[in-house]
Structures are given as structure tokens and as C-alpha cells.
C-alpha positions in Angstrom: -22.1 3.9 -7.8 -21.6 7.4 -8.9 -20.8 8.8 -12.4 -17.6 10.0 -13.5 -18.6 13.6 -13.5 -18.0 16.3 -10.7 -21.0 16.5 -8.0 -21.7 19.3 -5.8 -21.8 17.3 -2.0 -18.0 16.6 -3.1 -17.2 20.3 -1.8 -17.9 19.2 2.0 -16.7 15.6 1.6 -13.2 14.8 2.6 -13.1 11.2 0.7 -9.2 11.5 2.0 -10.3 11.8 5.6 -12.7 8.7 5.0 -10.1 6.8 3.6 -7.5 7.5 6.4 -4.6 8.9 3.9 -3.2 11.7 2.8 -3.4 13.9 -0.1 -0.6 13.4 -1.8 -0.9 9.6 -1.0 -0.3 7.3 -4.1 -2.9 5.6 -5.4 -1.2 2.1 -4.5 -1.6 3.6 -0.7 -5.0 4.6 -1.3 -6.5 0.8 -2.9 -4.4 -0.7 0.3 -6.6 1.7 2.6 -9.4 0.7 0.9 -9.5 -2.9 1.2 -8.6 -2.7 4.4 -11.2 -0.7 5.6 -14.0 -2.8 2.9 -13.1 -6.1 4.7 -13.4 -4.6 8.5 -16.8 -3.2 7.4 -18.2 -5.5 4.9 -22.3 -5.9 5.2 -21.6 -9.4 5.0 -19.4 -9.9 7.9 -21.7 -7.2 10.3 -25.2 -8.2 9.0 -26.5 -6.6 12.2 -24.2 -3.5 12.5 -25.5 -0.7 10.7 -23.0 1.7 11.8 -20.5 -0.7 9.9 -23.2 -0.4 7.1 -23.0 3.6 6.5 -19.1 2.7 7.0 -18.7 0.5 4.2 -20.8 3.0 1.8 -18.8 5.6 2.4 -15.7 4.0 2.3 -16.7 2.5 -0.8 -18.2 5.9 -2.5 -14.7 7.6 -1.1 -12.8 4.9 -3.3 -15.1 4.9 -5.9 -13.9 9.2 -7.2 -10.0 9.0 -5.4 -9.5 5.3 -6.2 -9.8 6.1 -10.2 -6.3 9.0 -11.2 -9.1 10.9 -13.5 -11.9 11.1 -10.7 -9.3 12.4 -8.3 -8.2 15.2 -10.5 -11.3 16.7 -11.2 -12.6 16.1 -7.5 -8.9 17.7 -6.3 -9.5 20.6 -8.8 -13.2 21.2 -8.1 -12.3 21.1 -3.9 -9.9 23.7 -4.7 -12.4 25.8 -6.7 -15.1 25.8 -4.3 -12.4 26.9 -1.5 -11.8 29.5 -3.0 -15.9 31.1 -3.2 -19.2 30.7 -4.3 -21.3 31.7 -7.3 -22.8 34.7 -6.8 -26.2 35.8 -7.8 -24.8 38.4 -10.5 -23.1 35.8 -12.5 -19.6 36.4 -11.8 -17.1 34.2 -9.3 -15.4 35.7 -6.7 -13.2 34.5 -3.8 -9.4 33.3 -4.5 -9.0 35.4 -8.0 -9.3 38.6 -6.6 -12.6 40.3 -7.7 -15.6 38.7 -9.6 -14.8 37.2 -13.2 -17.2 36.7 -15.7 -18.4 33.1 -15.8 -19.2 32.4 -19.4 -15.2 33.4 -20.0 -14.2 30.8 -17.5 -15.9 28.2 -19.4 -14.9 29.2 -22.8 -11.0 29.3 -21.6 -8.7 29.1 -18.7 -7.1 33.0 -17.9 -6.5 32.3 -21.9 -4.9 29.0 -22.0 -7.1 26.9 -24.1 -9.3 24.1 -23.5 -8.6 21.6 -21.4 -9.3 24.2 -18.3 -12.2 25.7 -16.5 -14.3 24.8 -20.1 -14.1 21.4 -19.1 -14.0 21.4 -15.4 -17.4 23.4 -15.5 -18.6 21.3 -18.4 -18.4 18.3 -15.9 -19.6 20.3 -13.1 -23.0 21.2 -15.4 -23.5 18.3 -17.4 -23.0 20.3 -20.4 -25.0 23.1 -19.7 -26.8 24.5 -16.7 -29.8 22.5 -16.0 -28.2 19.2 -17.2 -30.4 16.6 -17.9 -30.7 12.2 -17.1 -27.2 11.0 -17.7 -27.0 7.3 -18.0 -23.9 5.9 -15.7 -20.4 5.8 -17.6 -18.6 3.0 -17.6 -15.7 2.3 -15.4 -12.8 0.1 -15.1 -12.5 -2.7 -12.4 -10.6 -3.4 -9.9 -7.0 -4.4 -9.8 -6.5 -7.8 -7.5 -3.4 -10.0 -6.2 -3.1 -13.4 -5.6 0.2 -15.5 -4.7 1.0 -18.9 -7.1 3.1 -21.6 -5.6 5.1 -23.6 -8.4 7.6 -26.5 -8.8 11.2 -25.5 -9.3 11.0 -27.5 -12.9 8.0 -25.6 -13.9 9.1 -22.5 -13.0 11.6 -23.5 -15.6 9.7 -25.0 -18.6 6.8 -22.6 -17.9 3.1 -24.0 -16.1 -0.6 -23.6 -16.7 -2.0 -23.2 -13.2 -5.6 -22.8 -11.6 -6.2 -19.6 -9.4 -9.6 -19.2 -7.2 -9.7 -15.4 -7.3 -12.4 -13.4 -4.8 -13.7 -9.9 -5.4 -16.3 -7.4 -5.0 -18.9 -7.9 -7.5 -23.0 -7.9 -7.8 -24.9 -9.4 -5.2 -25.0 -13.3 -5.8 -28.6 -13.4 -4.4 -30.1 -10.0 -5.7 -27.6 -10.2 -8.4 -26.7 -6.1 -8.0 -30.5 -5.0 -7.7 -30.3 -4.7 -3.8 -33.6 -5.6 -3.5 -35.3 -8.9 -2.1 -35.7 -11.7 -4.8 -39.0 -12.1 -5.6 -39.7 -8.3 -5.2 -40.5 -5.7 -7.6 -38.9 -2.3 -7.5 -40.8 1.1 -8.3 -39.4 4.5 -9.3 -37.6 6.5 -7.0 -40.1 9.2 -5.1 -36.8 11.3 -4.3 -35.4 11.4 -7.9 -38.6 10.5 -9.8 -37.1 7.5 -11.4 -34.0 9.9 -13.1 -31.3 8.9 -10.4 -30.3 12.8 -10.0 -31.1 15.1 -8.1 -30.8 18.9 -8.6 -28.7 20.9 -5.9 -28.7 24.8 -6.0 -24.8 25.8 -6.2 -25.8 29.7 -5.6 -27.8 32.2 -7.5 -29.5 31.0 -11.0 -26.9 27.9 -11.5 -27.9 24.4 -10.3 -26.5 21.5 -11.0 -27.1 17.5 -11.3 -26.0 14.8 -8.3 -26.1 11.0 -7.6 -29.6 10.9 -5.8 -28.8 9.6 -2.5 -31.9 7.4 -2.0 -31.4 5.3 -4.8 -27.7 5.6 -5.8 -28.3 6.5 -9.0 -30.1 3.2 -9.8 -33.4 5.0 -10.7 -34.9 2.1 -8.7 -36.0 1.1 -5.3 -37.4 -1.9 -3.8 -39.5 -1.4 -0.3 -37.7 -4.8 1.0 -33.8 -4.8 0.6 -31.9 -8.3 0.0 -31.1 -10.0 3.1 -27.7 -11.0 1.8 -26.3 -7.8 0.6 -29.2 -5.3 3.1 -29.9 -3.4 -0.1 -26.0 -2.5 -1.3 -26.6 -4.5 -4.5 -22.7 -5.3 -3.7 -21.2 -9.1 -2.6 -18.2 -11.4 -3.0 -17.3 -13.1 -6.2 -15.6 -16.5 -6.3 -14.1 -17.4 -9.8 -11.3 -19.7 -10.9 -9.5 -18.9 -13.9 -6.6 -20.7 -16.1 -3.4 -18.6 -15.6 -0.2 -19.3 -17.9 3.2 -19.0 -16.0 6.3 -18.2 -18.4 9.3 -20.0 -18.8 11.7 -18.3 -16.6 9.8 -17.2 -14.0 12.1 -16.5 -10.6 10.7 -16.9 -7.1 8.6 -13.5 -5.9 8.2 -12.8 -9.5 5.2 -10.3 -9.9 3.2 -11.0 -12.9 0.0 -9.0 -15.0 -2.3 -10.9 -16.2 -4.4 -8.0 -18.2 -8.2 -8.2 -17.9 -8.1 -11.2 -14.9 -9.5 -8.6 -12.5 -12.6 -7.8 -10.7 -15.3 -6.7 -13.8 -16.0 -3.3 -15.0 -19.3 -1.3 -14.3 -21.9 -0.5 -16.9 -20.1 -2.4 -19.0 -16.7 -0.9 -18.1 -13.4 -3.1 -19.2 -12.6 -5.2 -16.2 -9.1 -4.9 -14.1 -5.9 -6.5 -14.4 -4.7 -9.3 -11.9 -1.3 -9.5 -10.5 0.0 -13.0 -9.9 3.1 -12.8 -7.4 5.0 -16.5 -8.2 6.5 -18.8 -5.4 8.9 -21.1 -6.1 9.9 -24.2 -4.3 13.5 -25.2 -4.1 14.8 -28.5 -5.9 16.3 -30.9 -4.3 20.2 -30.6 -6.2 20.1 -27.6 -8.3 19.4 -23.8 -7.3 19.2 -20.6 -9.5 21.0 -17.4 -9.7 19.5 -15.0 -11.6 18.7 -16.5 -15.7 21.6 -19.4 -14.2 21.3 -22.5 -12.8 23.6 -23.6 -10.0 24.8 -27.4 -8.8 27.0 -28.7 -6.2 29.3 -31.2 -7.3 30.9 -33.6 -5.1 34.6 -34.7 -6.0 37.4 -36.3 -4.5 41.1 -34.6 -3.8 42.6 -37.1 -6.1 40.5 -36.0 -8.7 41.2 -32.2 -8.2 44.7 -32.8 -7.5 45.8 -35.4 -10.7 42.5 -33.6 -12.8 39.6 -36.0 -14.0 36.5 -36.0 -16.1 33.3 -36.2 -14.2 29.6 -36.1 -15.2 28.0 -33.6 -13.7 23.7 -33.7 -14.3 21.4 -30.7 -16.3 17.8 -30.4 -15.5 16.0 -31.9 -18.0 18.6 -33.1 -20.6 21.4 -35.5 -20.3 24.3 -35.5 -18.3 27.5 -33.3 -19.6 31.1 -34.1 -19.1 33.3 -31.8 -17.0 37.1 -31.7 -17.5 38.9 -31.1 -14.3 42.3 -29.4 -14.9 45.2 -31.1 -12.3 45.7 -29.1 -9.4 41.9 -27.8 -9.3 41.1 -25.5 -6.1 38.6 -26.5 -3.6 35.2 -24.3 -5.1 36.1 -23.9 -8.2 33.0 -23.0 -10.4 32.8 -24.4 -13.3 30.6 -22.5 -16.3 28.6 -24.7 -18.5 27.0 -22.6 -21.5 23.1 -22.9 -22.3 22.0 -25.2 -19.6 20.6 -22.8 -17.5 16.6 -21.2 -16.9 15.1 -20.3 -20.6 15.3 -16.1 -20.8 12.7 -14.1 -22.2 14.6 -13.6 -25.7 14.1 -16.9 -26.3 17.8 -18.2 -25.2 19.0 -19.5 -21.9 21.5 -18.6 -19.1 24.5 -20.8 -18.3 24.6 -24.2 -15.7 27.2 -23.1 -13.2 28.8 -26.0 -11.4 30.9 -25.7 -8.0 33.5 -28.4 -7.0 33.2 -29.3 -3.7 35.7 -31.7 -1.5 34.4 -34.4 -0.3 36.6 -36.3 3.1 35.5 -40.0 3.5 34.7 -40.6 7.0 36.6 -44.4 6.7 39.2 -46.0 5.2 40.0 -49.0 4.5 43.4 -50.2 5.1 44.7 -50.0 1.4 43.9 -46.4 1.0 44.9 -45.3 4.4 48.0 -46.6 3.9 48.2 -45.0 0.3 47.4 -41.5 2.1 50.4 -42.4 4.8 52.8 -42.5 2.2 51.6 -39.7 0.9 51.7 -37.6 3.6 55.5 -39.0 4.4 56.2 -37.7 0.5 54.2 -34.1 1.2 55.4 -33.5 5.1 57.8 -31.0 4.3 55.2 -28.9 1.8 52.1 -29.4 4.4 54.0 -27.5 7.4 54.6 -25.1 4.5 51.4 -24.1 4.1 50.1 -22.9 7.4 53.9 -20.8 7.8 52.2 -17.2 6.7 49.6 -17.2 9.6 52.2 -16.6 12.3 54.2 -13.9 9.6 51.9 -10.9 11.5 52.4 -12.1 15.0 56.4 -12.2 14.5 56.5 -8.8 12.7 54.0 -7.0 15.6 56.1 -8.4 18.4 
């Protein structure tokens, strides 16, 4: 992999146009572009493809600058300054700022404004100076990586400890990141001598340090390249790690679990892992937002004279429920605290819903008890239907 400085070859690489996106793509966009274009061309799925080969290393080298925000910056900024001319022999720049400015004033500030300009930019550019020397690699932060979790509707309330088998790009299990054959030994690099640089002339006196392409800045090559990986050093990592699921937790839920991503480089800090949570349904009650919700069953005597029912809570024991007489047909009823735990430590409300229940038989006591009940009520039930025909009389 490369180092986080500026290299000269990025002035005629278009790691954009590798990547398939635009400039101004985010870098969500750009990771999905990525991984899409890793897993078509992976070494590992193509063992016999080297055009798939090249493919994946430069997908991979195009991620590895526009993939990380700081890399991208300084590769956007120095695309725009090579666009704009070359360094002449004299020691001044010209192109894009109009006539030739002094070099040494562009590194000490930007048109006045400080550091944090051209100072730094060209610091990067020169290693410090301009015959930089052996730079070990910096470290770098790994990878970001999803994975889905499918939980019980209970312990999505009380909270779960669950087991996740996560995959990523790591170090060749075979080689383990060496990319040559086991058993091999490596020797210095004849390209780069054994420094994993290379020096490229940027025009006149000034010169510059790169990532030596023949050994990828490992400083080391081996004459037979590992059969698993074909000499990338690179291969898929299978881990399974302990992941803790709050209390609370609501189906598609999107959780970070920091440091559960792919490892770091050179001893770079590794990624975070984002856990999207499914949750199954439950068999009486459902959830609406920090509430749960319950269906209860009742009978029109019971919402017509009022009654006391038990109606059930998840987890805890039942709760009585006072049914005012003359109750409406889905009435919700709000029971306080019985609901999902929230993230302040409290918990949302149980909200139960009264729902009519008509027996499909009767026996003969009751049906005759609803008889004389509907002799008593005849007048009031062809009553209530009288304001549906109100429009059609008052349109004709």
C-alpha cells in the first residue's frame, strides 16, 4: 500500500475514473464503488485472470488515497496544481498564476495566508525537503464494515449479547501479507534497492520520492509469489466477535460498534463496524416507537355496562384495566412505564386497544337475552344508520 504522502504518478492517474464515480462523490458512494468492484475482481475468485489481477490493484491503490477524506484532499489539491504547469528549470512555477513565482515563497506561505498552504502541500510533495529520504509507511485506519443481526422481539427489549462472523480484507492467510511463497525467502528490491521508493524527476533540479512499483513499497521481493494471494500479500479474513445489543433497540436500527472493523495498517487503529438490527415480530404485542402495543379482545357487554379486565405486559405481571360504560369500539387504552426500556434509562408506555369481539354461536340463553335486547334498542338501532341517507336527500 502506499504512504499517506503526495506521489508524483498521481498527476496522470484519475483514481475517480478507476473507481467509476464522480468527483464530488461522497465518500459513502466511493467505499460502495469500491467493494463492488474488489469482489468482481478479487485474485481469489479469478486465480487465472490476470487482467482481473492488474484490476483489482488498481482499484484497490485508487481506494487506498480517495477512500481516506485526508488522502483525497491533498491528492484533489496536488491534481489541481500540476494542471495548472510544471516546474521549470529556473526555479520559479508558472502556468495557472499568471507568470513564474518564486518557489521557496510558496513553501514558506500561501499568497500570504499562513501555514497550512502550499508549505505543507509541497512538504508532502518533497518529503520535507527536496531529495527526501527512506520513509517508513504511516499508519492508517481500517476499514469500515456492515453486517445485519437478527434478534427476538423480547431481546430487542431487555438488550442481547449476540455472535457475528464478520469477513474482510486482510493479510494473506497463507503468505500472511508477505506475498511471497511460504517456504521462500525474499531479497531486496533491484528496482528500489531495498528503500521501497523510487526517485521521479518532476522538472528541472527538483525530484521527488514514490511508492516503487515493483515492490509496493514493501522493500522486499520474493522470485515465487504465493499461490493463494499471486503475490498481493492481500486475502479474506473470517472472525467472529461478541457484539452487545442495547435495550431498546427498534427493528433496522443501525448500530457502531467502534474498533470491530477490518484492522489498521502498520499498526494503524482498526475500523468501526456497523451492525444494522432485525427484529422479529412477537406473537401478541407490537411496538411503536419507545411504546409497546397489544390488542385486546372484549366483549360489547363489557364496553357497553364497563368492566375490569387483565390485559398482559411483557415480562412482568398482568395489570388491571378499568373499562368506563359506554366504551367505543378501538378505544386505546395508555398504560404508563410498561413499554420498551429508552436510552435515559426510563421506559415508554404499554398502549392497549379494545377490540370487539362477535361470537360466531349462541346458545339459546344468550340469543334469547340479545332478542330482548334488540326488541328494547329497535327504535335507537334504525337511529343510528339515519345520517347516511342526510346527503342523498339534500343533493336531490
Amino acid at each position: 500500500m502506499s504512504d499517506d504522502g503526495i506521489r508524483s504518478d498521481w498527476a496522470t492517474k484519475d483514481f475517480y475514473k478507476e473507481l467509476g464515480v464522480a468527483k464530488t462523490a461522497s465518500q459513502d458512494d466511493i467505499k460502495k464503488a469500491y467493494r463492488k468492484l474488489a469482489r468482481a475482481n478479487h485474485p481469489d475468485s479469478h486465480p487465472d485472470d490476470t487482467a482481473k489481477h492488474e484490476k483489482f490493484k488498481a482499484v484497490a491503490e485508487a481506494y487506498d488515497v480517495i477512500g481516506d477524506a485526508d488522502k483525497r484532499k491533498k491528492y484533489d489539491e496536488a491534481r489541481e496544481l500540476f494542471s495548472r504547469g510544471g516546474f521549470p528549470a529556473g526555479g520559479g512555477y508558472g502556468g495557472g498564476f499568471g507568470g513564474s513565482v518564486n518557489v521557496e515563497d510558496l513553501l514558506r506561505d500561501r499568497a500570504g495566508g499562513g501555514g497550512g498552504g502550499f508549505g505543507d502541500l509541497f512538504g508532502d510533495l518533497f518529503g520535507g525537503g527536496f531529495s527526501a529520504g527512506r520513509r517508513a509507511p504511516r499508519p492508517s485506519r481500517g476499514a469500515d464494515l456492515e453486517t445485519t443481526a437478527t434478534i427476538g422481539f423480547t431481546e430487542a427489549l431487555e438488550g442481547v449479547t449476540v455472535s457475528l462472523r464478520i469477513s474482510s480484507e486482510g493479510a494473506c492467510p497463507t503468505c500472511h501479507g508477505t506475498g511471497g511463497k511460504p517456504g521462500t525467502k525474499p531479497h531486496a528490491c533491484p528496482v528500489c534497492e531495498g528503500t521501497g521508493f523510487v526517485t521521479a524527476s518532476v522538472g528541472g533540479a527538483f525530484s521527488m520520492n514514490e511508492t516503487c512499483p515493483a515492490c509496493g513499497g514493501r522493500q522486499l521481493v520474493y522470485d515465487d509469489p504465493c499461490p493463494t494471494c499471486h503475490g498481493s500479500g492481500l486475502g479474506q479474513a473470517t472472525r467472529t466477535i461478541q457484539a452487545r445489543i442495547p435495550a431498546g433497540v427498534k427493528d433496522g436500527q443501525r448500530i457502531r460498534l467502534r474498533g470491530k472493523g477490518a484492522p489498521g495498517d502498520n499498526g494503524g487503529p482498526a475500523g468501526d463496524l456497523y451492525v444494522t438490527v432485525k427484529v422479529t415480530q412477537h406473537r401478541v404485542f407490537g411496538r411503536k416507537g419507545d411504546h409497546l402495543t397489544v390488542d385486546v379482545p372484549v366483549s360489547f357487554a363489557e364496553l357497553a355496562l364497563g368492566a375490569e379486565i387483565k390485559v398482559p405486559t411483557m415480562g412482568g405481571a398482568p395489570v388491571t384495566l378499568r373499562i368506563p360504560a359506554g366504551t367505543p369500539n378501538g378505544r386505546t387504552f395508555r398504560v404508563r412505564g410498561k413499554g420498551a426500556a429508552k436510552a435515559d434509562g426510563s421506559r415508554g408506555d404499554l398502549l392497549a386497544t379494545v377490540e370487539v369481539q362477535v361470537p360466531a354461536t349462541l346458545d339459546a340463553d344468550a340469543k334469547a337475552a340479545l332478542d330482548a335486547y334488540a326488541a328494547a334498542t329497535a327504535s335507537a338501532s334504525s337511529s343510528l344508520r339515519a345520517g347516511l341517507f342526510e346527503s342523498q336527500v339534500q343533493e336531490s
